[in-house]
C-alpha positions as CSV (number, residue, x, y, z in Angstrom):
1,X,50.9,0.0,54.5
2,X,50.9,3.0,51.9
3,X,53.6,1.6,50.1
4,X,51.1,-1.4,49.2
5,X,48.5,1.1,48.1
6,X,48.3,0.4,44.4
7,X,48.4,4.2,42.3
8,X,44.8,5.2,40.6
9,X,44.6,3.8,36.7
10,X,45.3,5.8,34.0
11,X,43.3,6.9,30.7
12,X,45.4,5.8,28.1
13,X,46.3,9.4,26.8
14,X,47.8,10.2,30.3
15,X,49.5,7.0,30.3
16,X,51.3,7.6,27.5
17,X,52.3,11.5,29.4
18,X,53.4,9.7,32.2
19,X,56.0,8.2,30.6
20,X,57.2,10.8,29.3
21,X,56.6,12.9,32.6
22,X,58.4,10.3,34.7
23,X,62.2,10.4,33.2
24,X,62.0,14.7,33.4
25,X,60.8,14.5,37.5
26,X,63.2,11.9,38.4
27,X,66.2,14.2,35.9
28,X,64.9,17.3,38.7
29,X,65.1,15.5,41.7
30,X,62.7,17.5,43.2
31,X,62.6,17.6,47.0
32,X,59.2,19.5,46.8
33,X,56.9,19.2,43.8
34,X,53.4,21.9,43.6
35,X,50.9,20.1,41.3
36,X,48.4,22.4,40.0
37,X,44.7,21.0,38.6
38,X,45.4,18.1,40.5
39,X,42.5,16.4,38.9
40,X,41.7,13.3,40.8
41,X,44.9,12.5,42.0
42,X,45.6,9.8,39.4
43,X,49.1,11.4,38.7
44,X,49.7,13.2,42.6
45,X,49.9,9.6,44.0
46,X,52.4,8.6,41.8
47,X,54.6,11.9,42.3
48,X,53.5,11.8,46.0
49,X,55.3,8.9,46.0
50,X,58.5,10.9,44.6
51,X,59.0,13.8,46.6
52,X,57.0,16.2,49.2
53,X,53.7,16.7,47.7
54,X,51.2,19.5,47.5
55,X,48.5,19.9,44.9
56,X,45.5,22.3,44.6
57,X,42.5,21.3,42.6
58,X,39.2,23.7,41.7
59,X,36.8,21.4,41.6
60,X,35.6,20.1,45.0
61,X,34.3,16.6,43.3
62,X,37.5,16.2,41.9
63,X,39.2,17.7,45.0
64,X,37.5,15.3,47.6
65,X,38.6,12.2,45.5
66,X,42.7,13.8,45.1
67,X,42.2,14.1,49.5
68,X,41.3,10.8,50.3
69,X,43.8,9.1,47.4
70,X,46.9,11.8,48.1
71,X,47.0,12.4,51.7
72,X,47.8,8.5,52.7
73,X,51.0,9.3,51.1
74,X,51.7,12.2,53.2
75,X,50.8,14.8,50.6
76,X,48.4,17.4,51.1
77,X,45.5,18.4,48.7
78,X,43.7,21.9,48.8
79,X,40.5,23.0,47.3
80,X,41.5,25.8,44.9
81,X,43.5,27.0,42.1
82,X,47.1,28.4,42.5
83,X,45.8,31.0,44.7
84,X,45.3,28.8,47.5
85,X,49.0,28.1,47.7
86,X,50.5,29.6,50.9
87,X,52.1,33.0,49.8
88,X,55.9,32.7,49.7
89,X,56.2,28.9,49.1
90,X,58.9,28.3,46.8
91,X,58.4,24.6,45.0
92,X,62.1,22.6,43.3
93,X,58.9,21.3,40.7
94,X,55.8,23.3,39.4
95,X,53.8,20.8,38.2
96,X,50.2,21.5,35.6
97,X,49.1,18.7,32.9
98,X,46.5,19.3,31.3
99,X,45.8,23.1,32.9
100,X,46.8,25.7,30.8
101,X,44.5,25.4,27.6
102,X,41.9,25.7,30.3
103,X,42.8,28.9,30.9
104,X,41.3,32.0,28.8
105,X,44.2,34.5,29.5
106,X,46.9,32.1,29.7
107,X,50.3,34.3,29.8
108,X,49.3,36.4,33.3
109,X,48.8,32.8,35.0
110,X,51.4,31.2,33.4
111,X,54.0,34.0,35.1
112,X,52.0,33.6,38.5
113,X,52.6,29.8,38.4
114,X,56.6,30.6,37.6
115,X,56.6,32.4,40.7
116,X,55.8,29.9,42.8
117,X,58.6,28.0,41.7
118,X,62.3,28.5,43.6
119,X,64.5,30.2,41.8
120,X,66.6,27.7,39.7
121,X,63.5,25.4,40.1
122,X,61.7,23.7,37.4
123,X,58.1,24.2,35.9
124,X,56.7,21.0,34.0
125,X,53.7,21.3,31.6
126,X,51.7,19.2,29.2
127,X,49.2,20.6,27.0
128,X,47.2,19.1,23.8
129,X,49.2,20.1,20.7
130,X,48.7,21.3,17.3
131,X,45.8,24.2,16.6
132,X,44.6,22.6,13.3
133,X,43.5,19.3,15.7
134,X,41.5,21.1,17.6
135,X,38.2,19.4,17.6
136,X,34.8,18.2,19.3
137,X,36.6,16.7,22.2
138,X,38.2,20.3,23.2
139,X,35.0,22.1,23.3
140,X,33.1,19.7,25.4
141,X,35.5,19.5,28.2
142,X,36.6,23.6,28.0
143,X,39.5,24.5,25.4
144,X,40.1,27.6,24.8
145,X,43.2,26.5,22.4
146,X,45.7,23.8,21.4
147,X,49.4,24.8,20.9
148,X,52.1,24.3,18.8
149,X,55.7,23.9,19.9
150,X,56.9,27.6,18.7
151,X,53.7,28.7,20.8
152,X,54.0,27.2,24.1
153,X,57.8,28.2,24.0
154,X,57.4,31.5,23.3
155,X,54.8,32.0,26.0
156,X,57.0,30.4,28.6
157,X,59.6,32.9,27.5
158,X,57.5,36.1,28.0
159,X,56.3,34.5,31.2
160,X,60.0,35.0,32.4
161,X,61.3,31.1,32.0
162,X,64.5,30.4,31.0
163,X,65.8,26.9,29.2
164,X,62.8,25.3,27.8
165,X,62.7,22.3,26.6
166,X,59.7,20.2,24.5
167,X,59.0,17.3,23.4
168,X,55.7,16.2,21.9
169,X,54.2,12.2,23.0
170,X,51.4,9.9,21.6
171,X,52.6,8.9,18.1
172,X,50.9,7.3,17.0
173,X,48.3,6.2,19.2
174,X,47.5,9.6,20.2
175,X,46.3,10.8,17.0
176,X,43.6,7.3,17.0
177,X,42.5,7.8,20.8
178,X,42.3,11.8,19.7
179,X,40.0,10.8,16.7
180,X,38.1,8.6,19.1
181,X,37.4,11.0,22.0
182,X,36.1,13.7,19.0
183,X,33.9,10.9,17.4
184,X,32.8,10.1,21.0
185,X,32.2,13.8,22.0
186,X,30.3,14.9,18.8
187,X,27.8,12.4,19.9
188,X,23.7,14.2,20.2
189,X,23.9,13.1,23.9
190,X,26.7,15.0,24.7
191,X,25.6,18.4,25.6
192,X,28.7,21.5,24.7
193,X,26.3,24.0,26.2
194,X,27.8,26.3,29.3
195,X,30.8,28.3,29.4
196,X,33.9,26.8,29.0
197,X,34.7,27.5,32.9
198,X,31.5,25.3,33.6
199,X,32.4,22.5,31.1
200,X,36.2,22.6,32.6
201,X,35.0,21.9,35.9
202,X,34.0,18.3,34.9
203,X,36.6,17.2,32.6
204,X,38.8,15.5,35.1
205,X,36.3,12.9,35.5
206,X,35.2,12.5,31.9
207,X,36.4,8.8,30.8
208,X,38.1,8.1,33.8
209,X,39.2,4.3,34.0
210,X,37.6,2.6,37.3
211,X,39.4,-0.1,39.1
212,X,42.2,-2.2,39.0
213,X,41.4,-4.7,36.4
214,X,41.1,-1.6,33.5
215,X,44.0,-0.1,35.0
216,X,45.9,-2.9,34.0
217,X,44.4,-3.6,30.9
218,X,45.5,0.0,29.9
219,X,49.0,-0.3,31.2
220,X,49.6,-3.5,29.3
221,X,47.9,-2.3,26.4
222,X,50.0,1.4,26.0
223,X,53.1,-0.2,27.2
224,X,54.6,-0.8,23.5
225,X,53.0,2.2,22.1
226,X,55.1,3.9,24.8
227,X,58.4,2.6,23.6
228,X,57.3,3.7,20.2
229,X,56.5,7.1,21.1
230,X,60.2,8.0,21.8
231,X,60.8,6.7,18.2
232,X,59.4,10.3,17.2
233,X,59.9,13.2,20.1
234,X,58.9,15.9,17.1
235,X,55.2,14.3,16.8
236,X,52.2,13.7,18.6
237,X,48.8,15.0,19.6
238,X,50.8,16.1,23.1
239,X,53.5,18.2,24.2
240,X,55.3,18.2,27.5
241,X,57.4,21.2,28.4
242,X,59.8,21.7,31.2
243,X,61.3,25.4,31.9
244,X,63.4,26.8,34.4
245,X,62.9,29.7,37.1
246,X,65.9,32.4,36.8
């Protein structure tokens, strides 16, 4: 019965990640896979689908949607950051889209998350690229930053990762839906007040796709811009990041 379940829809930035995404998790061949800031579960059920699952997600809105979409598949969902994973679990794939930018201190929880990956396991990251684009968008939903390549490598590194690799995604429909998003954020009725913790906790649901009909109408519509993308791994509003555990 699960295997008919059809996966969540995704916006059409994070379609665009996921293929990307895909091709490095299936290179891993994880047989475990941690997902942290889960979100609501758009991505866990497709990776849930992959591997043993396990995700923890702050946000108990966002949580309770992740439960009831994630654990049909057998995977598990907890309420809570990385902290809430069991001490001494060791995960083949680390998994955090979207997280990290969140983050005000970033390198100290970047170097927790690498130890919950086994050694000569994988940690997979996607952040927003490029400081200069940093923009209405970011502050509404709880930036703290936007990285470049050199950046996010070198912070890997002095979290204790090894082999890094990068590639950025979205050219060039990254850069429009980017330019949309600010145009969309920097409207009057969308209040930036609250601390960027406060404003985090909600972005996971911000433009959400509903239903199965605009899931599809995404997936059809990205689907060339997805070929394209590979056209240019050096450019794009996004960067993907894989790293090893010594």
């Amino acid at each position: 019965m699960t295997a008919l379940m059809a996966d969540p829809a995704l916006p059409p930035r994070a379609a665009l990640r996921w293929h990307v995404v895909r091709p490095i998790v299936a290179r891993c061949q994880p047989g475990t896979i941690l997902e942290l800031g889960c979100g609501l579960g758009s991505v866990g059920t497709r990776l849930a689908r992959l591997a043993s699952y396990t995700a923890a997600e702050p946000d108990p809105g966002s949580f309770r949607t992740a439960h009831d979409r994630i654990t049909p598949l057998g995977g598990t969902v907890l309420n809570g950051d990385h902290r809430q994973v069991p001490a001494g679990a060791g995960y083949d794939l680390v998994c955090a889209f979207e997280v990290l930018e969140h983050i005000a201190d970033d390198l100290p929880v970047l170097a927790e998350w690498l130890t919950l990956v086994r050694p000569g396991g994988r940690l997979l990251l996607s952040v927003p690229a490029d400081p200069e684009r940093f923009g209405a968008w970011d502050t509404l939903v709880g930036h703290y930053r936007r990285y470049s390549a050199g950046q996010l490598r070198q912070l890997l590194l002095d979290a204790g990762a090894v082999d890094v690799t990068l590639v950025h995604y979205g050219w060039p429909l990254g850069y429009l839906l980017d330019s949309v998003r600010d145009r969309w954020a920097a409207r009057p009725a969308e209040p930036t007040g609250g601390t960027a913790e406060e404003r985090t906790s909600t972005s996971g649901r911000i433009l959400q796709p509903r239903g199965a009909l605009a899931g599809e109408m995404i997936r059809v519509a990205v689907s060339p811009f997805a070929l394209l993308q590979r056209m240019r791994p050096d450019r794009g509003p996004g960067l993907v990041a894989v790293a090893t555990r010594p």
